[in-house]
Structure formats: C-alpha cells, structure tokens
Z-matrix of the N, CA and C atoms (Angstrom, degrees):
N
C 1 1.455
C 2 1.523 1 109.69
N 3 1.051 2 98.43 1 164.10
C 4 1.710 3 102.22 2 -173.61
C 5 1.951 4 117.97 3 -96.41
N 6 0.943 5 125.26 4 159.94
C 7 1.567 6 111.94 5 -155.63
C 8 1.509 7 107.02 6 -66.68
N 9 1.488 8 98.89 7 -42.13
C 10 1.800 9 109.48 8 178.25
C 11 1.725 10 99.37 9 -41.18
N 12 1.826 11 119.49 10 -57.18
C 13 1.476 12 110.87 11 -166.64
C 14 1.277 13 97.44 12 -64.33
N 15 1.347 14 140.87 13 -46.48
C 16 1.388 15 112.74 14 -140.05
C 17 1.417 16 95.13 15 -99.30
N 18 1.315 17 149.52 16 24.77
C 19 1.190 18 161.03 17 -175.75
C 20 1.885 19 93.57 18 -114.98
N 21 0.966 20 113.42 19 -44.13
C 22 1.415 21 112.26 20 179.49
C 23 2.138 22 104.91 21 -81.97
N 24 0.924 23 112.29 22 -60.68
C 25 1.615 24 110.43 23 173.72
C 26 1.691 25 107.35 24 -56.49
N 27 1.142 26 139.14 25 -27.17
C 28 0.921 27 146.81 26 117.73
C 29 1.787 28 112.59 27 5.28
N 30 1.307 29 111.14 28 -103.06
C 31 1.141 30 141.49 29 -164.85
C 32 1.833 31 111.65 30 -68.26
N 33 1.306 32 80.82 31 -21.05
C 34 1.889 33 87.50 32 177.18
C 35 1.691 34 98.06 33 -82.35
N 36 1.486 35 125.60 34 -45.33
C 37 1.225 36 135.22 35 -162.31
C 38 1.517 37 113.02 36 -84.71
N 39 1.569 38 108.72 37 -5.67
C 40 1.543 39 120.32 38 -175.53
C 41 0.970 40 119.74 39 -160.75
N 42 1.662 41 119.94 40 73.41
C 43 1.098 42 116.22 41 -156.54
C 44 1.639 43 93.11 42 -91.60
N 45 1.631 44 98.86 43 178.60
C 46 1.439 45 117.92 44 -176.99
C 47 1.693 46 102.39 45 61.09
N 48 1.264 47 133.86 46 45.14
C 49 0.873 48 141.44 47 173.79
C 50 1.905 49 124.34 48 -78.54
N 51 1.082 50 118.24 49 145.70
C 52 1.991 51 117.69 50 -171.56
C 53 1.634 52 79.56 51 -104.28
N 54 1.666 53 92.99 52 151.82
C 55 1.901 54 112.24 53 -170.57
C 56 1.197 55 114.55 54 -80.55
N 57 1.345 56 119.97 55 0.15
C 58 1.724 57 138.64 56 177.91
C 59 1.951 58 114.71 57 -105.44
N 60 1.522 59 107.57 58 -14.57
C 61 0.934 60 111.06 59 145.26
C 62 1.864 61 142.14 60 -102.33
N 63 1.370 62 84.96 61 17.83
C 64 1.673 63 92.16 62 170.53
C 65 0.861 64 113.00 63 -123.66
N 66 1.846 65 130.80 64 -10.92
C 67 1.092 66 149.05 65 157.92
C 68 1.761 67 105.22 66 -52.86
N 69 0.987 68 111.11 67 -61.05
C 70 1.398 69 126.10 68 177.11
C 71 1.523 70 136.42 69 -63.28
N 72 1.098 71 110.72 70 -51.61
C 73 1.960 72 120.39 71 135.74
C 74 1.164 73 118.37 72 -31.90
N 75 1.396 74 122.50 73 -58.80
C 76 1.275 75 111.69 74 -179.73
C 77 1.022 76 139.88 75 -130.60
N 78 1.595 77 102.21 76 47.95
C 79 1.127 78 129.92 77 162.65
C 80 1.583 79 127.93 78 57.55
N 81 1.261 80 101.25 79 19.82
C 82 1.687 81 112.46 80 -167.43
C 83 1.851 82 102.09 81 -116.03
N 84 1.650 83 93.09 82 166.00
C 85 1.724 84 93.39 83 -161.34
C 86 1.669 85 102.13 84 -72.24
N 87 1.260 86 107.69 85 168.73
C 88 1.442 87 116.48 86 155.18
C 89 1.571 88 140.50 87 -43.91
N 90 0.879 89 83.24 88 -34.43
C 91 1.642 90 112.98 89 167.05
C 92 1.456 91 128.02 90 -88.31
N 93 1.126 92 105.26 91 -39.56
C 94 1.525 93 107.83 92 158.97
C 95 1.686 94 123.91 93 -73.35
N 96 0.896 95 120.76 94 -19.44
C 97 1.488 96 158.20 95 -143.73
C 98 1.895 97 78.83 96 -106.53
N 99 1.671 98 113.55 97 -90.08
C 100 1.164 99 103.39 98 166.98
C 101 1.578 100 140.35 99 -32.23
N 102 1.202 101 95.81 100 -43.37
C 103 1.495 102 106.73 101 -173.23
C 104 1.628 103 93.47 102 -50.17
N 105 1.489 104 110.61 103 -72.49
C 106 1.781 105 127.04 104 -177.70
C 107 1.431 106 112.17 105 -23.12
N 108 0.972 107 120.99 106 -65.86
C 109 1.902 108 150.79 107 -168.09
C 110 1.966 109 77.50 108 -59.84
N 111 1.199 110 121.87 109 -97.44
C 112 1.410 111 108.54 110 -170.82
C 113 1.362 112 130.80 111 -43.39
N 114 1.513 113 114.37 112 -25.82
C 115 1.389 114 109.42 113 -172.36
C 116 1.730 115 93.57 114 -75.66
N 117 1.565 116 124.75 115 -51.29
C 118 1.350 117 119.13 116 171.24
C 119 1.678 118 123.46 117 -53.48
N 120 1.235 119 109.55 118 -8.33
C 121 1.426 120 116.50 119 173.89
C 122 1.864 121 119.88 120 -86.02
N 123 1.541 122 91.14 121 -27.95
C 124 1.275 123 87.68 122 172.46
C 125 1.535 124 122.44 123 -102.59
N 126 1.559 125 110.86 124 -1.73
C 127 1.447 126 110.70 125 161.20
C 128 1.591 127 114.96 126 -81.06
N 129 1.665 128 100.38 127 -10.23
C 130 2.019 129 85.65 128 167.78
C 131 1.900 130 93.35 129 99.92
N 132 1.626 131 105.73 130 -0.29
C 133 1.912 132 83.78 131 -167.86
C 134 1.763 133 85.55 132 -116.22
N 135 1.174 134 133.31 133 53.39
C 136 1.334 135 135.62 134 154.47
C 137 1.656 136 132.33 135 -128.67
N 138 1.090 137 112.32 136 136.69
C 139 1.711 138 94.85 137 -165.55
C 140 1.830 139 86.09 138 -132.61
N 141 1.872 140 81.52 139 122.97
C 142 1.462 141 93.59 140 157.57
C 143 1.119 142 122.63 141 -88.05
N 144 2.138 143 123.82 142 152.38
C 145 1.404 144 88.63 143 178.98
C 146 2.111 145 66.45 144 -148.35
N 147 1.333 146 82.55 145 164.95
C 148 1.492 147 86.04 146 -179.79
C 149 1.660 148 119.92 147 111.28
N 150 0.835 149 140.00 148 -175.72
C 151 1.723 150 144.67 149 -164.29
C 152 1.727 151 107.96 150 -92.63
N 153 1.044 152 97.81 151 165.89
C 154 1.397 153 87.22 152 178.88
C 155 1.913 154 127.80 153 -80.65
N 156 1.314 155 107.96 154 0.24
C 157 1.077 156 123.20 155 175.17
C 158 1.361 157 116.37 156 -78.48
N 159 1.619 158 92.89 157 -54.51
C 160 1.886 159 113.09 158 -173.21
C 161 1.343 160 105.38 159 -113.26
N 162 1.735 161 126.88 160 80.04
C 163 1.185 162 102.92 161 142.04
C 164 1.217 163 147.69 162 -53.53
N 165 1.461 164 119.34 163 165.10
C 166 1.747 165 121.53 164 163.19
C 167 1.385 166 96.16 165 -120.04
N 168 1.225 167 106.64 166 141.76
C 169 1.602 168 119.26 167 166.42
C 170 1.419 169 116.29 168 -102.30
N 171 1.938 170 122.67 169 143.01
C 172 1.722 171 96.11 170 -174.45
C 173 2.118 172 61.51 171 -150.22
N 174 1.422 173 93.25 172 -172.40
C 175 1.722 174 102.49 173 175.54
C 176 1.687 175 76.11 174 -141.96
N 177 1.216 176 69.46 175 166.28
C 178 1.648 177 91.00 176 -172.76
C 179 1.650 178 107.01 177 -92.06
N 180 1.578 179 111.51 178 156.07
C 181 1.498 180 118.16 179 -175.29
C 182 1.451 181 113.55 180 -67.71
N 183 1.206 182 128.36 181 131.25
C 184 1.351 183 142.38 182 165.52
C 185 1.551 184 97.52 183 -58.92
N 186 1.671 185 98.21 184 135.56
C 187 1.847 186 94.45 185 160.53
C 188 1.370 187 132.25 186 -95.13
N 189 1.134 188 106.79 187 130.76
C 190 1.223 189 101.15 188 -154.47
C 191 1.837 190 102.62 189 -80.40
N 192 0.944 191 125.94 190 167.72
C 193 1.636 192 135.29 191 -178.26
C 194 1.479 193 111.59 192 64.58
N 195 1.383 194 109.34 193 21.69
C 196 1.622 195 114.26 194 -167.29
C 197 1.484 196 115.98 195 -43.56
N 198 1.524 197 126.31 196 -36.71
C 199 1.199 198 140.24 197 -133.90
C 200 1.643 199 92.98 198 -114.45
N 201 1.859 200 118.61 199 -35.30
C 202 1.207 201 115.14 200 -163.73
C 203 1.247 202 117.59 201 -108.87
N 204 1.441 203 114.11 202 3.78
C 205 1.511 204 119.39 203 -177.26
C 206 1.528 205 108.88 204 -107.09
N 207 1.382 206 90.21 205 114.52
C 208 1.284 207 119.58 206 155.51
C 209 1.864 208 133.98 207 -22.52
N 210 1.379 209 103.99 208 104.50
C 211 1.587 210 101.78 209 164.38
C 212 1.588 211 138.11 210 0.93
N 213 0.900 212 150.83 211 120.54
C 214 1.047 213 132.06 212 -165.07
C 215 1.808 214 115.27 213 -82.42
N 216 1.554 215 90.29 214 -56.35
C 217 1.932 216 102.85 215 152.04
C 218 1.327 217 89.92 216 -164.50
N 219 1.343 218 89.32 217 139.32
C 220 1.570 219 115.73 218 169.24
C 221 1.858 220 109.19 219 -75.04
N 222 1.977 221 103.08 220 132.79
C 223 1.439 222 96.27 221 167.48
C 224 1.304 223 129.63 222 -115.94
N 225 1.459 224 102.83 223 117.72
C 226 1.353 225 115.80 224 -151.95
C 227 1.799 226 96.73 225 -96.41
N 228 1.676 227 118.36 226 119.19
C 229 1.528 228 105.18 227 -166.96
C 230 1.356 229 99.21 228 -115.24
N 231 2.075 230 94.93 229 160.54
C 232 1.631 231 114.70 230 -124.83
C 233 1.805 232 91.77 231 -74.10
N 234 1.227 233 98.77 232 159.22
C 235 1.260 234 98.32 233 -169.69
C 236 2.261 235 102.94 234 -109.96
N 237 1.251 236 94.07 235 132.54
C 238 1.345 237 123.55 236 -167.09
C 239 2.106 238 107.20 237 -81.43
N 240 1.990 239 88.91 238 81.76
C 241 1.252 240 96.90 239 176.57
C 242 1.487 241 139.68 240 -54.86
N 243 0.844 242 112.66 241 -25.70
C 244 1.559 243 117.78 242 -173.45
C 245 1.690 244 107.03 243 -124.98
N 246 1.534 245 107.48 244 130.86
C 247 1.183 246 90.10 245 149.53
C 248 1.508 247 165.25 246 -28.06
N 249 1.339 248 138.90 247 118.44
C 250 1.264 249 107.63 248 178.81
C 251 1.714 250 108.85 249 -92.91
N 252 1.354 251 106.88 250 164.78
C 253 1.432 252 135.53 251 -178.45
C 254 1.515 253 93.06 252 -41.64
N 255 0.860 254 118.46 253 -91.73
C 256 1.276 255 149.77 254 -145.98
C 257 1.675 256 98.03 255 -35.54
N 258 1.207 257 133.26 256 -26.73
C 259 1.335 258 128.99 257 -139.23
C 260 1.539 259 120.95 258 -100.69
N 261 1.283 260 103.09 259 -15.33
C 262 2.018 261 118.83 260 147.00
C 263 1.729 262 113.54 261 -59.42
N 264 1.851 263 102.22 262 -33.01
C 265 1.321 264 85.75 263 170.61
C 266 1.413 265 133.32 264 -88.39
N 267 1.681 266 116.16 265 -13.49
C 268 1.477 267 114.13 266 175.77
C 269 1.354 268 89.29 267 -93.80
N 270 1.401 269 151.47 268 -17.95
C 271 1.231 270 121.97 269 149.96
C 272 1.788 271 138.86 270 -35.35
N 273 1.322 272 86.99 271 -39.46
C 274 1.110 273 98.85 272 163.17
C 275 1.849 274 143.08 273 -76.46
N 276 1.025 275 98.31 274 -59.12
C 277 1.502 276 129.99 275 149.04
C 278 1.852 277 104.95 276 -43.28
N 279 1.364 278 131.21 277 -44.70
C 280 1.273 279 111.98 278 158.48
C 281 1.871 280 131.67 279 -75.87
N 282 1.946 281 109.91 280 -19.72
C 283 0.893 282 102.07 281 158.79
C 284 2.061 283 143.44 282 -83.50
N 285 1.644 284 87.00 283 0.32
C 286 1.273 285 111.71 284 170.69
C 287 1.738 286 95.26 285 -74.36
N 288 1.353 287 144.04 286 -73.89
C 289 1.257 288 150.10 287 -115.88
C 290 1.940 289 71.33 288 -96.33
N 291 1.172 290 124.78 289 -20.19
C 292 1.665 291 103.13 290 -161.65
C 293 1.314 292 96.42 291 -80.23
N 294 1.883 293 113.68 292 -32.83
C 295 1.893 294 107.82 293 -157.16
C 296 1.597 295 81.49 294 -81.09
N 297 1.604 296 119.61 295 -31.57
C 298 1.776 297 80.73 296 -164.39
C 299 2.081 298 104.12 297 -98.05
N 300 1.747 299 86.38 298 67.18
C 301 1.348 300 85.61 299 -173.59
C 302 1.620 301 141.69 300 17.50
N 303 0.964 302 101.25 301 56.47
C 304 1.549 303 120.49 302 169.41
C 305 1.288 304 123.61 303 -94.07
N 306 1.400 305 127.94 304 57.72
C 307 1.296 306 127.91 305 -124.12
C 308 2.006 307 89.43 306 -94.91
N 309 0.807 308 114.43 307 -37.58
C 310 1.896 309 117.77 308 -165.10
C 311 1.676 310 86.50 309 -85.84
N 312 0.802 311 141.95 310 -42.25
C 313 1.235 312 132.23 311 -157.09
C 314 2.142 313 110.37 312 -86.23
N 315 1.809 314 92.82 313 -36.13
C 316 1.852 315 105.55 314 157.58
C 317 1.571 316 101.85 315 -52.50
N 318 1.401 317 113.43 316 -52.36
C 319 1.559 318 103.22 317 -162.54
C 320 1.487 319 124.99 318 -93.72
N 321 1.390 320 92.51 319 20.37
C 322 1.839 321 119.70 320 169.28
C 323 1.940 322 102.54 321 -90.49
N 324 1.452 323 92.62 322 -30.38
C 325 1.533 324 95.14 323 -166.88
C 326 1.357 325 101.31 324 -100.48
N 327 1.252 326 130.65 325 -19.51
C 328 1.453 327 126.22 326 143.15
C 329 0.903 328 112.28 327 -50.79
N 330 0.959 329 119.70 328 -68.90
C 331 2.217 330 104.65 329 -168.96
C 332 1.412 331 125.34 330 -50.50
N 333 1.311 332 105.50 331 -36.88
C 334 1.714 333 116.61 332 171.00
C 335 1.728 334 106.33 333 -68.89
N 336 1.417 335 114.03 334 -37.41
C 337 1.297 336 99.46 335 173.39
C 338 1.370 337 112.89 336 -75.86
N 339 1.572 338 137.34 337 -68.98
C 340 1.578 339 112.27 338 153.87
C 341 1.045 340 122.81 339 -1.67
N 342 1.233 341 133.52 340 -64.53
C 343 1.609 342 137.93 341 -159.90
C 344 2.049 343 120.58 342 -64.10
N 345 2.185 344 76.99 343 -37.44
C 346 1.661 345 75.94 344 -174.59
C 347 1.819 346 110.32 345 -93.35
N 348 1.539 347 110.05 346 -20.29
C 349 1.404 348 119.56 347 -160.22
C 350 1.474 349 103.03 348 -78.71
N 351 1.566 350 130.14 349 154.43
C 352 1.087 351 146.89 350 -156.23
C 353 1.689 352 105.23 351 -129.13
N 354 0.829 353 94.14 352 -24.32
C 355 1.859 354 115.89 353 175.89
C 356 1.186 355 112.41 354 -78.64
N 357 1.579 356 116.31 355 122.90
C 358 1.406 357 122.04 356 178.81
C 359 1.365 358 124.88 357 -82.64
N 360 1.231 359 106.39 358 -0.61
C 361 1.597 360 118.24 359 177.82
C 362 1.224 361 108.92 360 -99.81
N 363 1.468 362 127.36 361 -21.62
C 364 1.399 363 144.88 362 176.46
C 365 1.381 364 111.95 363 -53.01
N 366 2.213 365 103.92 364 -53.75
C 367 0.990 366 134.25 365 -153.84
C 368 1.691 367 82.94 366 -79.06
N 369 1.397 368 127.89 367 -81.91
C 370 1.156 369 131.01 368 -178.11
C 371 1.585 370 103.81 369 1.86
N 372 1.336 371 86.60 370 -78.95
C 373 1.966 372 115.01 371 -152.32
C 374 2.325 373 91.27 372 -37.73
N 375 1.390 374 70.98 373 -54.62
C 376 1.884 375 71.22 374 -156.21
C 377 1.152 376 107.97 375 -88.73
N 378 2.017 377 128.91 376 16.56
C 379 1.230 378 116.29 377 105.78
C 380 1.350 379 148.10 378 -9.46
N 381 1.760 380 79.73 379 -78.78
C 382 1.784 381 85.49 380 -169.68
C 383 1.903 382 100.03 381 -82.92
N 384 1.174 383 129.11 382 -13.73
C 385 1.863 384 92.58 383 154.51
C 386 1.065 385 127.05 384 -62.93
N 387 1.617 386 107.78 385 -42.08
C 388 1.597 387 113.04 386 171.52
C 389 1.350 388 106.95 387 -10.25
N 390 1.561 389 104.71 388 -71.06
C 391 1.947 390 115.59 389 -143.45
C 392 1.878 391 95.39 390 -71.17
N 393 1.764 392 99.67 391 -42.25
C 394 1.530 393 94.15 392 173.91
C 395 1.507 394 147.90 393 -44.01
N 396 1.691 395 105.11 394 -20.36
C 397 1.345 396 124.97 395 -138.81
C 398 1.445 397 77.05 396 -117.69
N 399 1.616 398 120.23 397 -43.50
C 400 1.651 399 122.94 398 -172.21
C 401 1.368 400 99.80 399 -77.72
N 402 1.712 401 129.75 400 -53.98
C 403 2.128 402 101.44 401 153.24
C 404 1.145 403 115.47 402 -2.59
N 405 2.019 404 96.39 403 -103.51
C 406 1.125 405 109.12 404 178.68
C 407 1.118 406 122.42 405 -8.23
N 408 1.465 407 120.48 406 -79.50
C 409 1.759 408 111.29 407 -172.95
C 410 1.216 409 113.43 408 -59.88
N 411 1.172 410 128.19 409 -35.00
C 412 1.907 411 109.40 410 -169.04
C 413 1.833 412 100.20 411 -72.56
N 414 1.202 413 112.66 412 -36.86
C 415 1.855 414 128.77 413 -155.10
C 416 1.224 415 110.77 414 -75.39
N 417 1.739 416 105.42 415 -29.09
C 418 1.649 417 103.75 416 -157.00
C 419 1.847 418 104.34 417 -132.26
C-alpha cells in the first residue's frame, strides 16, 4: 500500500491518534509521515484535536448510505403566472439594439429578459436571438 493509504487506514482504525505513534506502527519516516498528515490537511479530511504541542490525528466519519438516501424535499421555485407588461417592450428594445448592431449589449437584454419572463414562448423567442446575435459576433 502506499503511505497516503496506510496513514489513512491507520487513522480510520485509531482515531485520536499522537504523530509518533503512527510514525511507529507503520514503520515509515517522519517526514513521510509529515508529508501524509499535511497532504490530508489540505484536502480538509483531517482533524486536529489537542494543544499545540500534542496533537491527535482522527479523519472524519464517512457517511454511510451516501448514494441511497433520499432527498429531503426538493425546491421546486414558484412559478410566475402571468405575464408581465413590460415584455413587447424589451422585445422590442432588444430588436432595436440588434439592427443597430449592438450585439453584446442585445444579449445583456436577453438574459434579463430570460431571467425575468415566465413564458415559454418569451423564453424561446429570445433564445433564438441569443444564438443569432452570438453568430453575428464570432462571423461578422
């Protein structure tokens, strides 16, 4: 096994462990030993606990059923019945900014319209300038 595993099987099997007794178990240098302890320190899966003289080393518990437990509740957000007013006019107002080629600044006002509209035909429409306006810029 490689020092990282057996420093970790190690540490799963003995937790709250001092760095002179894992050094010593398993037979590996101080330095290597160090190396382990920091490299697991900087992925976040080591917990010191103890003074600054005498650490203990432990890893933290795996959860168990990670993969099979169920959602707790899903949040499903509220959906925006009615049109608003406003949206013939940034329709508009984005097909103005496209003829006088304003192409990044149309597809600034697409996204805010996406963002605010509730309407899937809304969404469609200023889709497909979206993709037109992003042509445009790479093509022309």
């Amino acid at each position: 096994m490689s020092g990282i595993r057996e420093v970790i099987v190690f540490l799963e099997n003995n937790p709250k462990s001092k760095f002179s007794d894992i050094a010593k178990t398993l037979g590996l240098s101080n330095t290597s030993v160090r190396r382990e302890l920091d490299f697991l320190n900087s992925l976040g899966c080591l917990i010191k606990t103890g003074c600054r003289t005498r650490y203990r080393y432990s890893v933290p518990e795996a959860r168990q059923f990670r993969k099979t437990k169920s959602p707790v509740k899903k949040y499903t957000p509220p959906v925006k019945a009615t049109v608003l007013p406003n949206v013939d006019a940034k329709k508009q107002k984005i097909a103005e900014l496209i003829e006088k080629r304003l192409y990044n600044r149309a597809q600034t006002a697409i996204s805010q319209l996406i963002a605010e509209s509730g309407d899937q035909d809304t969404v469609n429409w200023a889709l497909d300038k979206n993709a037109a306006c992003g042509a445009k810029i790479k093509y022309f």
